[in-house]
VEXSE-501866 format. One record per atom (N, C-alpha, C): x, y, z. Coordinates in steps of 0.1 Angstrom, whole numbers, plus 2048, in hexadecimal, padded with zeros to 3 digits. Layout:
<pts>
XYZ;...
</pts>
This chain:
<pts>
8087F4800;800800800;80980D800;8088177F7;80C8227F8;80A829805;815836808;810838816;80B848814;81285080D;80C85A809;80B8637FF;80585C7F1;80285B7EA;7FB86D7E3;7FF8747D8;7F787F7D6;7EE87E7D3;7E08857D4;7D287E7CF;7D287F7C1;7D988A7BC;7DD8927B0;7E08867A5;7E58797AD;7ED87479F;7E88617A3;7DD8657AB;7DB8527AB;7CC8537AC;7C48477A7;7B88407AA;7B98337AC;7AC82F7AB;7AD8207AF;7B58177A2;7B081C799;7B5818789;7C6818789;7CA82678E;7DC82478B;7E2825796;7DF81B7A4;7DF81B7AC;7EE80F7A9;7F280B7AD;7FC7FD7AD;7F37F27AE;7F47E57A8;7E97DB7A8;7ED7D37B7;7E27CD7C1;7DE7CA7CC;7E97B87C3;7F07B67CE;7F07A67CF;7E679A7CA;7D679D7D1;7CD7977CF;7C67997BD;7C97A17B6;7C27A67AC;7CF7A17A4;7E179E7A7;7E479B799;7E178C79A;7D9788792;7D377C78C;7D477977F;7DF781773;7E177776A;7E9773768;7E7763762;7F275B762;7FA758755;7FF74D74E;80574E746;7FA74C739;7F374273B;7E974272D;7E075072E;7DD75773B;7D5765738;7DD76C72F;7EA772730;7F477A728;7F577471B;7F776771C;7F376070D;7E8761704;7DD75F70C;7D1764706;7CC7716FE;7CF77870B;7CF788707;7D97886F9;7E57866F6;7E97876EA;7E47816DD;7E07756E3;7D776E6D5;7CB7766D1;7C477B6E1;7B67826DB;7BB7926D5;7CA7976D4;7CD7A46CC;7D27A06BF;7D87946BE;7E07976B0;7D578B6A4;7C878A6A8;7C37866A0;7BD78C69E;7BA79568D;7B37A068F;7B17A267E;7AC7AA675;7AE7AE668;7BE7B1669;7C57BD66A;7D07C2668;7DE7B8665;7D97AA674;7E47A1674;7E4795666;7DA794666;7D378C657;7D678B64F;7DD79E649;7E07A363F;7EE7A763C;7F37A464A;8007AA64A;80C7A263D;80C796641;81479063B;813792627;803792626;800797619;8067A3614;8057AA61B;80A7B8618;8197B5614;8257AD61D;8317AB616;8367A160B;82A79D608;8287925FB;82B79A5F0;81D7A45F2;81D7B05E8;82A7B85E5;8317B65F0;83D7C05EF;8497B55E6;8437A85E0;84C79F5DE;8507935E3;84F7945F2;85478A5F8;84F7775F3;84F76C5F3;84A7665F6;848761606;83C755605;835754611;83C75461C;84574A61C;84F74962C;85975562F;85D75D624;866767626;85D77162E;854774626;84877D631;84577763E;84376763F;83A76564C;844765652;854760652;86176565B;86177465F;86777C651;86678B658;856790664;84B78E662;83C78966A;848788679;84D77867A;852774684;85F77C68B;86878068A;87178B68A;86D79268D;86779C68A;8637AC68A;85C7A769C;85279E69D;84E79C6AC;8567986B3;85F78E6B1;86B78A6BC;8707956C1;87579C6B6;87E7AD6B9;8737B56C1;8697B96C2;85D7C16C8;85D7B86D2;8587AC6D8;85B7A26E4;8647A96EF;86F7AE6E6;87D7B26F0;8747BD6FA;8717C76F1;86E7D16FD;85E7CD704;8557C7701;8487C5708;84E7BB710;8587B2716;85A7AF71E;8627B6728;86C7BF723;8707C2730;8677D2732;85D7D272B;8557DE734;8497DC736;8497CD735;83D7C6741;8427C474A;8527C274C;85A7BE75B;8547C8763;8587D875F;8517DF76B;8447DF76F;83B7DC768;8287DB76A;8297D2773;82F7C5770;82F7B877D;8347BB789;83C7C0786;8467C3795;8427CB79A;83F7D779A;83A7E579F;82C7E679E;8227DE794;8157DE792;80C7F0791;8137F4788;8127FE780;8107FE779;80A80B76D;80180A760;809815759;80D81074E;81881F744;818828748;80B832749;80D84374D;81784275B;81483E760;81B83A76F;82883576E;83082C767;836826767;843833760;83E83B753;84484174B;84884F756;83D85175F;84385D76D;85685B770;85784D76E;86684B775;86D85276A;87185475E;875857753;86F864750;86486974C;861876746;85E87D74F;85A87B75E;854882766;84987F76E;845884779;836888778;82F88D773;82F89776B;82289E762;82E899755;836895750;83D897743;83788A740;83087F749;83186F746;823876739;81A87E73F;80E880733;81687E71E;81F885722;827884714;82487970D;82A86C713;82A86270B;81D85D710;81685D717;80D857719;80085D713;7FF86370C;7F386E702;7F38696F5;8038686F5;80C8676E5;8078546E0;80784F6EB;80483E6E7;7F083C6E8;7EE8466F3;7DF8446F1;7DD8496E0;7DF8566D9;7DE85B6CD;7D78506C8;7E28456C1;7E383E6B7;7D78356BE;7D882E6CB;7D08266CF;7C48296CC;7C18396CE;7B08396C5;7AD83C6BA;7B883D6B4;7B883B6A4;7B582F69D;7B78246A5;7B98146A7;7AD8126A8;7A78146B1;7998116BC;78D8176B0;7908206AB;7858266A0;78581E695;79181768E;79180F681;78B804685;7957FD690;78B7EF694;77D7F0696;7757FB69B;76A7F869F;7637FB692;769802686;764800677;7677F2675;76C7EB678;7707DF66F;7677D4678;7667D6684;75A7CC68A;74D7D2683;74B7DC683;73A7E1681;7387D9673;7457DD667;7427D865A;7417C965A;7467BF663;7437B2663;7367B266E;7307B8674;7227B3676;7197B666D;71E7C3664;7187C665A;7137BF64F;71D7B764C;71E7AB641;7157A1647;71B79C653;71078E654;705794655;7007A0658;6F17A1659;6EA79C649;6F27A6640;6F07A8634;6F079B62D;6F978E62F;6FC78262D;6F477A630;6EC77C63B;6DC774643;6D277A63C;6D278463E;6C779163C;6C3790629;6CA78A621;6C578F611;6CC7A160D;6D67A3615;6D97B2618;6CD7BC619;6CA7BA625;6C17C6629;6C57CF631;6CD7D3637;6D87DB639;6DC7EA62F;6DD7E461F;6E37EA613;6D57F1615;6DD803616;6D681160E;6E181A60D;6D8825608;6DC830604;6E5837613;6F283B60B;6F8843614;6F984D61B;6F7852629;6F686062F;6FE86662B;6F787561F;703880619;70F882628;708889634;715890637;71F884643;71487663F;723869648;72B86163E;725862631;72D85B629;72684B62C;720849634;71B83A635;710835634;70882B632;6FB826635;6F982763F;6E9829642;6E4828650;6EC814657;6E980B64E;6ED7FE654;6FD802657;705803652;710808656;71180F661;708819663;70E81F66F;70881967B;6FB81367A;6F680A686;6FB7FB689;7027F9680;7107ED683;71A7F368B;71D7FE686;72980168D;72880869D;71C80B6A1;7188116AD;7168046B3;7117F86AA;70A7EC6B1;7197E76B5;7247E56B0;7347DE6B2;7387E86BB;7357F66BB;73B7FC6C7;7367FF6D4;7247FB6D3;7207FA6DF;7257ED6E6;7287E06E1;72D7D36E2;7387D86E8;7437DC6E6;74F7DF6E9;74F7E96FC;7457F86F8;7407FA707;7387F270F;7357EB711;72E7E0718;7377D871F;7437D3718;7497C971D;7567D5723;7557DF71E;7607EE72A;75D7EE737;74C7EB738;7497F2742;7497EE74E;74A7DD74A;74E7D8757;75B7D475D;7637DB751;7727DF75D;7817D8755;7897DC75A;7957D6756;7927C3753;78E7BF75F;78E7B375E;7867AB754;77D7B574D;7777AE742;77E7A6739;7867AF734;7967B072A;7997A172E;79B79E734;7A6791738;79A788735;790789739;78377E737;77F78272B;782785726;77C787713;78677F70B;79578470F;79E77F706;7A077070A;79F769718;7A175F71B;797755714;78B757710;781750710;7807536F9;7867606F6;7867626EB;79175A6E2;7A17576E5;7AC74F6E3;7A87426DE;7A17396E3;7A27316E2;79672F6D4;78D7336D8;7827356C8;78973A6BF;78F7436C1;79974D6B5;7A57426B3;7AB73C6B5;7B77306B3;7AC7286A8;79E7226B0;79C7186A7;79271A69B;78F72769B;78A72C68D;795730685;7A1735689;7AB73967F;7AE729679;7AF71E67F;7B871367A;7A970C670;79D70C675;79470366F;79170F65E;79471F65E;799727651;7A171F64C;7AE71D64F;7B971564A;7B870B641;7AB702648;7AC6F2648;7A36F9638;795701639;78D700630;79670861F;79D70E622;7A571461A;7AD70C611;7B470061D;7BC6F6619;7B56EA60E;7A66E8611;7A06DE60B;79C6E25FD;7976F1601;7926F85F8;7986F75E4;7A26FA5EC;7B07025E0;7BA6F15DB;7B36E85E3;7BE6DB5E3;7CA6DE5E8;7CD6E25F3;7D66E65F4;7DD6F35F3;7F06FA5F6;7EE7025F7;7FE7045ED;7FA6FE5E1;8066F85DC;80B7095D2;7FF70A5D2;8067185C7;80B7265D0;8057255E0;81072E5E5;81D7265E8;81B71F5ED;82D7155F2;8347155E1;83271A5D6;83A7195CF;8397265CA;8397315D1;83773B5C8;8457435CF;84B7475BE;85B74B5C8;85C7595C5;8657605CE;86476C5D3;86B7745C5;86977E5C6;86D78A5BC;87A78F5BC;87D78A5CA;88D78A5CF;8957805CC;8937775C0;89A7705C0;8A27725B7;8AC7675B1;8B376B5A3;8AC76B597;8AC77258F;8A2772583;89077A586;892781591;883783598;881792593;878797594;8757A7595;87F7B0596;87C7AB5A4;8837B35AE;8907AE5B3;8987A55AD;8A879E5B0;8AF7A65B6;8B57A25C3;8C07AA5C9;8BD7B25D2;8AE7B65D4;8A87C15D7;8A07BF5E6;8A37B25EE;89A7AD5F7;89B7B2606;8A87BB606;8A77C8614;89D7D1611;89A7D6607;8997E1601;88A7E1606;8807D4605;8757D260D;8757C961A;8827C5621;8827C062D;8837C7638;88B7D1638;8897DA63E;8827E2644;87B7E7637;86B7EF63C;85F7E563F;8657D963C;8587D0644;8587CE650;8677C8653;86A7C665E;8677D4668;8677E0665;8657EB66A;8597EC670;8527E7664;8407E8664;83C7DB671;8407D266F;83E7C8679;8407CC689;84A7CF68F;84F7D9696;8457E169D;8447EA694;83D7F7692;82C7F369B;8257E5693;8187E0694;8187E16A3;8207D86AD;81E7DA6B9;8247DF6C4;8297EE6BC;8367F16C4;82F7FE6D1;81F7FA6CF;81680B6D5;8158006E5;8147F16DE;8107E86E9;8217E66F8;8267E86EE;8327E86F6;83A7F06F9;8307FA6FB;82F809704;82780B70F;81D80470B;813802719;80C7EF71D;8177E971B;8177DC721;8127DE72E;8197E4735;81C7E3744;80A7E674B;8037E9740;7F47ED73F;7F07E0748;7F67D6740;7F37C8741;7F97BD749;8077C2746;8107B8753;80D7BD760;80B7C9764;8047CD774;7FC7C177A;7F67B976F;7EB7AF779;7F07A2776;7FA79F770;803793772;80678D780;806780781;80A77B78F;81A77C793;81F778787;82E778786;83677F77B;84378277A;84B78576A;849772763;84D76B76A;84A75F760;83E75F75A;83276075F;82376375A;82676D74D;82A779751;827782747;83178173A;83977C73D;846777735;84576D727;84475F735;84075572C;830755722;82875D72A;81675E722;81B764715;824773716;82977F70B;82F774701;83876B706;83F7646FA;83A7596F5;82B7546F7;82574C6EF;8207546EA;81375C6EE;80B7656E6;80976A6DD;8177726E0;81A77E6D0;8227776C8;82F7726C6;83576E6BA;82E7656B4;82B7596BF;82974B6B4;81974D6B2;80F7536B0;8037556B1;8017606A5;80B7676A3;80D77569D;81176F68E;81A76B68F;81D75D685;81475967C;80C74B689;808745681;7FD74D678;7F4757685;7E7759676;7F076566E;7FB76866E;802772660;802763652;80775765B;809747652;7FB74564E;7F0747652;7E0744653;7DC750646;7DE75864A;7DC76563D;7E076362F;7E976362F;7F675D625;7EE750619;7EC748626;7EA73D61B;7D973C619;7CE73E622;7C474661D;7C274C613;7CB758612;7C8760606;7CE75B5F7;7DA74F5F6;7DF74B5EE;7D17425EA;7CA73D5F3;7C37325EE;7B67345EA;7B47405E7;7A97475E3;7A974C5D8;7B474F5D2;7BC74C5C3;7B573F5BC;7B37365C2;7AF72A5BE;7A472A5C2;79E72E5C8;78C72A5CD;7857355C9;78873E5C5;77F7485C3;78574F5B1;79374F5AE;7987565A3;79D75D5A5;7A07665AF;7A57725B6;7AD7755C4;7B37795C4;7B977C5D4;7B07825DC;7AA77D5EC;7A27865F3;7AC784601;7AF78F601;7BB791610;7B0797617;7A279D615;79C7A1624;794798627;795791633;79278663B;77D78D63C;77B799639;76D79B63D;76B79862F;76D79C626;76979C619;76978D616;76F784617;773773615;76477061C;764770628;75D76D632;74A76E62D;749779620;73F77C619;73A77560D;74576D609;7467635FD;7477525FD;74D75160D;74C747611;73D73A60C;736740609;72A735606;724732616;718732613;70F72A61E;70D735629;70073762A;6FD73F636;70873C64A;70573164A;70E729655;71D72F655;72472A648;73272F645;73673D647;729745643;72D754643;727757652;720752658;71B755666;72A754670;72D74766F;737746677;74574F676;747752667;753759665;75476766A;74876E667;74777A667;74477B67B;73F77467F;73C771690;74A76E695;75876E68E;76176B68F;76A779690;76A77C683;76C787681;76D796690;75D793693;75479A69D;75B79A6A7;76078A6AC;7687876B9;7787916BA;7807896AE;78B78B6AE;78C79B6AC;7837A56A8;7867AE6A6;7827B86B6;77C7B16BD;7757B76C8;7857B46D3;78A7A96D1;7917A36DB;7A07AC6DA;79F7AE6CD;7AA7BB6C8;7AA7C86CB;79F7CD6CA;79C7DC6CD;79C7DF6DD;7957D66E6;7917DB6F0;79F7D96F6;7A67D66F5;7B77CC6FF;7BF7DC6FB;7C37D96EA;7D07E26E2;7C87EE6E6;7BE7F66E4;7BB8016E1;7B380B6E6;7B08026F5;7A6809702;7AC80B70E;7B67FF70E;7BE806724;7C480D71F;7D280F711;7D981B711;7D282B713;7C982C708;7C383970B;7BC83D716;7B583171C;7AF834728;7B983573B;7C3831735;7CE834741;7D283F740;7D5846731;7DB854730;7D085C733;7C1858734;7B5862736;7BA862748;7B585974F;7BB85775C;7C8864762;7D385E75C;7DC864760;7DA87475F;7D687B754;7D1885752;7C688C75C;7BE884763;7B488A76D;7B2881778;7BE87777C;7BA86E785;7AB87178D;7AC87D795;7A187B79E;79387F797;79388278B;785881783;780876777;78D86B777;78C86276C;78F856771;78284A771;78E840771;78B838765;78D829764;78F82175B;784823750;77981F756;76881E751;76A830749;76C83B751;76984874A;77384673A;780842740;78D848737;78783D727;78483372B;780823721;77482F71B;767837721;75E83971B;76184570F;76D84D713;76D85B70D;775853702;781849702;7848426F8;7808416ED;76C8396F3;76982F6EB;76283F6E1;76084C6ED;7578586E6;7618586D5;76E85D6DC;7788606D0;7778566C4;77584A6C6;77283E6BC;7688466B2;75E84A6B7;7508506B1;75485B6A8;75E8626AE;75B8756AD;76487269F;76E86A69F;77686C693;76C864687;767860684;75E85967A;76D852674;76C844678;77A83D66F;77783A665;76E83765E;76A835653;77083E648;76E84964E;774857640;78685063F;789850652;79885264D;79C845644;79683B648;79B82E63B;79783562C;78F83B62B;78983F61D;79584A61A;799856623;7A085E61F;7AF85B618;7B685361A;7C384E620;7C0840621;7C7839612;7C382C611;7CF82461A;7DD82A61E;7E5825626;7E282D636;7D782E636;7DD832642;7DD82864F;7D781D64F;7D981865B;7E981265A;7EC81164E;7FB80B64E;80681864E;803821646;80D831642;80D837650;7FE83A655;7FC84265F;801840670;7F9833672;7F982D67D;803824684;80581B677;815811679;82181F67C;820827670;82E82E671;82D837681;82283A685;81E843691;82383B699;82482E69B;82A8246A4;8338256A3;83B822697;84B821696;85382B69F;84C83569A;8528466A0;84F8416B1;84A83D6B9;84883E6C4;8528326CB;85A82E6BE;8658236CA;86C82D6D1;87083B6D0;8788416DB;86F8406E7;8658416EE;86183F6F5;8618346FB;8618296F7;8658186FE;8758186FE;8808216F7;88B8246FA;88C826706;88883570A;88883C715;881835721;87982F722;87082672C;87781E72D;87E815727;888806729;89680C72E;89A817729;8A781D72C;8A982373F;8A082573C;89B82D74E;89881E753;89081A754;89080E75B;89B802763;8A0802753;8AF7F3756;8BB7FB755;8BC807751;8C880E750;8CD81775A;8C681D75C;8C382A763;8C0824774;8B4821776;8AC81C780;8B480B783;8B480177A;8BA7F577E;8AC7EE786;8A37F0782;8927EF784;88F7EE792;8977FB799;8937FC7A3;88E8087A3;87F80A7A8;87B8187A4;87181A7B6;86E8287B8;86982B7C6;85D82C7C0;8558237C3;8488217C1;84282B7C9;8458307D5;83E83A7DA;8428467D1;84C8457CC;8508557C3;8458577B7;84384C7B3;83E8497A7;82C8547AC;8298577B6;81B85C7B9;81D8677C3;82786D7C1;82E87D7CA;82F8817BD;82D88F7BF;83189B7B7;83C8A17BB;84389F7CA;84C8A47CE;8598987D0;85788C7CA;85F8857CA;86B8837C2;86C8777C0;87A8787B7;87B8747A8;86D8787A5;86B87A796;863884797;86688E79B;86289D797;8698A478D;8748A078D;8818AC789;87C8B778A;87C8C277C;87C8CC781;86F8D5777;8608D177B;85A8DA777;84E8CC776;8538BF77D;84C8B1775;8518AE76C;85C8B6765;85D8AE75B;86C8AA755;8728A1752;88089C74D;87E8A3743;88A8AB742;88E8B2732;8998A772C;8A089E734;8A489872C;89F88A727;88D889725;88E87C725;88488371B;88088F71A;878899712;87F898704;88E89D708;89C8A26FA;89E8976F4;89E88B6FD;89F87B6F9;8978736EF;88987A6EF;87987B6E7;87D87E6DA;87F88E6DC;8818956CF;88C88C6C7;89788D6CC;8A68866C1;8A087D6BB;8978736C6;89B8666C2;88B8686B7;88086E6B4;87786E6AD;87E87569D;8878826A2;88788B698;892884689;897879688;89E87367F;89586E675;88A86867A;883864672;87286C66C;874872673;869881674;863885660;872887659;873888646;86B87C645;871872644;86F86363F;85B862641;85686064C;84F860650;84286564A;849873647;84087E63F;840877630;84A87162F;84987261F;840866620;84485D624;838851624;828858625;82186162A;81985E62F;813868627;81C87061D;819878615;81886F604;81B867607;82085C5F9;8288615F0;83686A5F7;83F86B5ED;8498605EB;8478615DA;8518595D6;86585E5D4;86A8555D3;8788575D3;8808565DD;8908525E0;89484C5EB;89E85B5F3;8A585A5FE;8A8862600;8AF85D60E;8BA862615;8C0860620;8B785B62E;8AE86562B;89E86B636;89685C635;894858625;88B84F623;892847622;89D842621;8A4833625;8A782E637;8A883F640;8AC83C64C;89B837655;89283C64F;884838654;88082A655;884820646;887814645;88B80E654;89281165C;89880D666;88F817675;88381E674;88082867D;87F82968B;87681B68D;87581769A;8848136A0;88C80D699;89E80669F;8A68146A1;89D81F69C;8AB82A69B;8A78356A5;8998376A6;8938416AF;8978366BD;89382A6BE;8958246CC;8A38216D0;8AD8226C8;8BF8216CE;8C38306D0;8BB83D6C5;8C38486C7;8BC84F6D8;8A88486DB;8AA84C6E7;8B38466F4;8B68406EF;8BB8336FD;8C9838702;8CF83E6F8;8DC8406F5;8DA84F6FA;8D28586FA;8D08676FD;8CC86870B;8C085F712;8C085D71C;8C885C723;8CE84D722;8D984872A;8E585572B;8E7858724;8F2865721;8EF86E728;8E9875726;8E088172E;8DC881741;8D6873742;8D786F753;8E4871759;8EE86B752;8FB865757;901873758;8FF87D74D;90988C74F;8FE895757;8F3893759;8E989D763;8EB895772;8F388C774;8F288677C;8E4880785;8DC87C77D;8CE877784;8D0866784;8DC85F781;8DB85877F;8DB84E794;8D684779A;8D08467A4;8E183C7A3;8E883E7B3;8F18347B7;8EF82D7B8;8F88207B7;8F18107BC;8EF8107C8;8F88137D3;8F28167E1;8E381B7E1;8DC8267DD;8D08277D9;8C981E7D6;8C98147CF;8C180B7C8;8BC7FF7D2;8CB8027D8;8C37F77E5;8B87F47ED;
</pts>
């Protein structure tokens, strides 16, 4: 128990988690990652580097990589959630400050409701379908001039996002009881897709022999960094907002083995397989249909048989619910928290989220900006590895993960510095974002042509997270903040 605690900067929510309440174990943390990374986005991923040339295993490797490398830091910045049983905003106080921790913790909610607004388009449009799919499409009319949508459209998407508040409201612990119960349905609808795909197509003989563009005599010969790179970037990039605010999640861990060993089944080999499930899906639909269909909701419509389309799209519904509410509702609703502890807690910060979901109409921004969930949002990730720099650097570097948990909830403690806020974990931000800042722009602008800016972005997230690590660490050590080992004791 804290002893005296500012009221300013805690509620029940970003309180440190009670003994009795951390209750998950290694298959809950497992779970929870199966019920995030199955989703549309992950589906598609590996397609997307097909298109770039690759063939199948080259993509579903780079897929596997890009998550082992991202693994590194969601584990050791779940170490502090378990150990100290703290939630990011909180956690980032030791590093940016007391009031400076808002920085990064605003900057990861951003994107998280950027996220939260697409997915809840992408569930509405699969309840949409199966209505339409049962229904003879009765659903299909005329579009509202100033929403851009059908009325069915938009009463799907209120109907998927009332779904979504319902299961907020009754609390953090819902989360663990959705994904736990959702994992295991989601494992065996992804494999029995597989099986039907497999039978379908005879097999999956024309992707297993289809050879890459990078080979000798290929397109693209010689050329196979040139898109490894920025995939590998992109992979990275996908869950790099999650391993910013892990510790959201490791706080209710029983142990670091729990949160550890759950994180290293979860995400890579699960991440994997349905990127391996997508892949050969969409290859085999080449053969069952005449055409490539990479969107798992659109397939799911062609499928034949009312039953077939019932269950897929009821699939869809799950995996996409189990994604949204985990990745893209504690981050912003911790940073609402932290922002007004004593007027916000979990239930408010989850509701004004789910408002923001509404107010943006996601629909337009997929319509506006055909890359943007990949141009916009992935690269918005990338840019934010300085921040898991700076949080891992303070932690094991700096700190040696011993941090004053009573400091962590003083204003006058020993993360105040000087105003609330670290200028040098502030200066550490800027360096480590502003290298890739050009590159960034040009992507999201769609310019073409290569350039120093636009070769170093290829690399964004590896170069923003060593140049903060390297600026922090530097900076503590000459301001002398860096805590003696005698201290640590």
């Amino acid at each position: 128990m804290l002893k005296n605690p500012d009221p300013r900067l805690i509620n029940d929510d970003l309180a440190p988690t009670s003994p009795q309440d951390r209750t998950w174990k290694v298959h809950h943390m497992a779970s929870l990652w199966i019920g995030m990374v199955v989703c549309v986005p992950t589906y598609m991923l590996a397609g997307g580097l097909i298109d770039l040339g690759m063939n199948w295993w080259q993509a579903v490797c780079t897929v596997l990589l890009g998550n082992v490398i991202v693994l590194v830091p969601m584990l050791l910045n779940g170490h502090a959630g378990t150990k100290y049983g703290v939630p990011f905003p909180v956690l980032s106080r030791a590093s940016f400050g007391i009031a400076g921790a808002h920085v990064p913790s605003v900057l990861r909610a951003l994107v998280a409701c950027g996220w939260f607004g697409i997915q809840t388009w992408i569930g509405g449009s699969a309840i949409y379908q199966l209505v339409n799919a049962l229904g003879s499409g009765m659903l299909v009319g005329e579009d509202i001039a100033w929403l851009g949508i059908n009325g069915g459209e938009l009463l799907c998407f209120f109907a998927f996002w009332g779904l979504q508040v319902a299961v907020l409201l009754r609390g953090i612990d819902s989360i663990r009881l959705l994904e736990t119960w959702a994992a295991p349905f989601l494992i065996l609808l992804g494999l029995a897709l597989l099986a039907w795909a497999y039978i379908k197509a005879d097999g999956f003989g024309e992707m297993l022999s289809a050879t890459s563009a990078f080979d000798e005599g290929g397109e693209k010969e010689g050329q196979f960094m040139n898109a490894f790179w920025p995939g590998l970037t992109g992979m990275v990039g996908f869950w790099a907002t999650l391993s910013l605010n892990i510790p959201d999640f490791t706080r209710y861990a029983k142990s670091q083995k729990d949160q550890m060993l759950g994180q290293a089944i979860g995400l890579p080999l699960f991440m994997t397989l349905f990127a391996f499930i997508g892949v050969a899906v969409t290859s085999a639909t080449v053969v069952i249909f005449g055409e490539a269909i990479p969107d798992p909701t659109a397939l799911a419509g062609r499928m034949g048989g009312g039953l077939a389309v019932a269950i897929s799209l009821f699939a869809l519904t799950i995996a996409t619910l189990s994604t949204n509410i985990a990745a893209n509702v504690v981050a912003p609703a911790n940073a609402i928290m932290n922002l007004a502890p004593r007027r916000a807690g979990f239930r408010m910060g989850a509701m004004i989220t789910a408002g923001i979901g509404v107010v943006i109409m996601p629909w337009h921004l997929i319509e506006s900006t055909g890359g943007y969930i990949f141009t916009w949002l992935l690269g918005y990730s990338a840019l934010l590895g300085p921040i898991g720099g700076i949080v891992i650097a303070d932690y094991f570097l700096v700190r040696r993960t011993n941090l004053d948990l009573e400091g962590l909830y003083r204003s006058d403690g020993p993360y105040s510095y000087k105003g609330g806020v670290n200028m040098i974990a502030i200066l550490a931000l800027v360096l480590g974002v502003a290298p890739n800042v050009p590159g960034f722009l040009a992507a999201a602008r769609g310019l073409e042509g290569q350039s120093f800016w636009t070769d170093l972005y290829q690399y964004a997230w590896f170069v923003g997270f060593a140049i903060s690590v390297a600026v922090y660490w530097l900076g503590m050590q000459l301001c002398g903040l860096v805590p003696s080992r005698s201290a640590d004791q």
